[in-house]
N, C-alpha and C positions, 0 to 999 in steps of 0.2 A: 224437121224444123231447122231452119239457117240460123247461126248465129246473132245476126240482128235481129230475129222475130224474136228468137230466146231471150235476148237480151230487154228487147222493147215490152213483152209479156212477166217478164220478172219484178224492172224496174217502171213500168207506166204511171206509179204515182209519183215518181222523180222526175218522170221525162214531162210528166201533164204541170209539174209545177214549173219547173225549168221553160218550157215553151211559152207558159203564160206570162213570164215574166221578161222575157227575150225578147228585147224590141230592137228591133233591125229591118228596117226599109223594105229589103231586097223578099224576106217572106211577107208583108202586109197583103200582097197580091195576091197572095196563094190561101187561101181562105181552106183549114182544116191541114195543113202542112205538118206534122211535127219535125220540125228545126234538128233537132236534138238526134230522132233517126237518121235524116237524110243527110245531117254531117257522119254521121256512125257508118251508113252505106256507103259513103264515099272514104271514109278511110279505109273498110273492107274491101272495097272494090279498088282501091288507088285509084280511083275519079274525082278527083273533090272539083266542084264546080263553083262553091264557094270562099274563090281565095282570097276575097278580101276580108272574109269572116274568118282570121285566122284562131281568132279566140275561140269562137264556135268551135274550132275542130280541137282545141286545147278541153272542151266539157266533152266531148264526146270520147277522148283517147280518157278521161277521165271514168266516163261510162264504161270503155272497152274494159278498164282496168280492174273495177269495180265490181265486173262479170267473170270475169275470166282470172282475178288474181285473192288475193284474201290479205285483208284489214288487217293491217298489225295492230298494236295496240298502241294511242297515240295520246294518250290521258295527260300524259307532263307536258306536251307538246302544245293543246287544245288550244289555252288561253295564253299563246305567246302573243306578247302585245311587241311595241316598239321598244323598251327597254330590255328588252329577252334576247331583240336581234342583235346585240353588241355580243350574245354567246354562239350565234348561229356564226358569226364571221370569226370567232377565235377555237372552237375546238376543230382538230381537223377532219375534214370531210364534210363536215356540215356546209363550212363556207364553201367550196365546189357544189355540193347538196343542193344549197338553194339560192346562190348567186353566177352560177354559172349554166346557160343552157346546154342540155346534154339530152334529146328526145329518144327513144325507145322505137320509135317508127319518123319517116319523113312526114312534114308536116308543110301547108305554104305560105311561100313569104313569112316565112318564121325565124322572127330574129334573135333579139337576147331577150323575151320576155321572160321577166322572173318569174318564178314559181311552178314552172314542173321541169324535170329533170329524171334522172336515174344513177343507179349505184351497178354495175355488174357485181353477182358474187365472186369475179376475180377483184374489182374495186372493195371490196367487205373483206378480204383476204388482207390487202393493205391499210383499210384504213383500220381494222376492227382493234390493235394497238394503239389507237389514239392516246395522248398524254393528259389527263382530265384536266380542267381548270377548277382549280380550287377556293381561287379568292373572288367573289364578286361579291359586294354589294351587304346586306344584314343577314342573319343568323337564317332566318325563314327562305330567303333567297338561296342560302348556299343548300339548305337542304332541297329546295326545289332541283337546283342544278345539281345534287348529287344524284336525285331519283332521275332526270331529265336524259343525265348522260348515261345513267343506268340502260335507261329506255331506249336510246340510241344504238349503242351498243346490242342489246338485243336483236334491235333491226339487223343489225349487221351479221350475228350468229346463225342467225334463222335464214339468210341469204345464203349464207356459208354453206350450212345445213340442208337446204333442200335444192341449194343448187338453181334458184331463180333470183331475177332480178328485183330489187327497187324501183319502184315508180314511184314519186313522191310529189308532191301536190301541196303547195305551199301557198293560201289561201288568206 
C-alpha cells in the first residue's frame, strides 16, 4: 500500500469532512473527486496541478504531517485567541514560529501565509534557552503563560531528543 492509500484509509473521516466543506470552483466539475488526496498526490509526486489552490496543498502537507509525524501535546496553546498573540511575537522563537514562513517541503506560489512553518531540531538547539516572559496581564494569565511556555519548551526538548522536525500549524 502507497503512502497516500495509507494515509487516505487512516484518515477518511477527515478527508470526507474536509472535501465536503472545500468549495473551490476548479473540483465542482469533477463529481466524486477527493480534493484533499489529489492535493496529497501531488505533493508526493511533486506534480501539484493545483497552483492556484495554494491553501489546499497547506491542508494536505497538514495531512502528510498528521501521518507521518506525532501530535505534541498542545492543550495551553488550543484556545489562543488574539490577545495571547502579543505572547507568540515576544517569547523567542515563537514569533519566527508563527510569523515568519519557513515550509518543510516546496510548496506553489507560496508566499508569507501565516500559520505553518517549522522549527529544525538544530533551530530547538538554539531556541530551546529562551528567556520566559513573566509579566503579562492578571494572575490567571501569568499562570496560563507559565504552563504555555512550559509547553513550548517541551516541543523544543522532544525535537532535540528524537532528532526531527517541528511542523507547526497555526490555525
Amino acid at each position: 500500500m502507497d503512502m497516500v492509500t495509507e494515509t487516505e484509509r487512516r484518515f477518511t473521516t477527515y478527508i470526507d469532512l474536509f472535501d465536503d466543506a472545500y468549495q473551490n470552483e476548479a473540483y465542482q466539475e469533477v463529481e466524486g473527486t477527493r480534493v484533499l488526496i489529489d492535493a496529497l498526490r501531488g505533493i508526493v509526486s511533486g506534480h501539484m496541478r493545483h497552483i492556484k489552490d495554494v491553501e489546499l496543498y497547506g491542508y494536505a502537507l497538514q495531512l502528510l504531517c498528521m501521518h507521518l509525524g506525532v501530535l505534541l501535546p498542545n492543550n495551553e496553546w488550543d484556545s489562543l485567541m488574539a490577545r495571547g498573540l502579543d505572547i507568540v511575537a515576544r517569547i523567542a522563537g515563537l514569533k519566527e514560529l508563527n510569523y515568519a514562513t519557513k515550509l518543510p517541503i516546496p510548496l506553489p506560489q507560496w508566499t508569507d501565509f501565516l500559520g505553518i512553518t517549522y522549527i529544525t531540531s538544530q533551530d530547538a538547539v538554539n531556541l530551546v534557552q529562551f528567556r520566559p516572559i513573566s509579566e503579562f496581564g492578571s494572575d490567571r494569565d501569568r499562570v496560563w503563560l507559565e504552563r504555555a511556555q512550559e509547553q513550548y519548551r517541551s516541543w523544543l526538548h522532544e525535537s532535540i531528543r528524537t532528532q526531527k522536525e517541528i511542523v507547526a500549524f497555526l490555525e
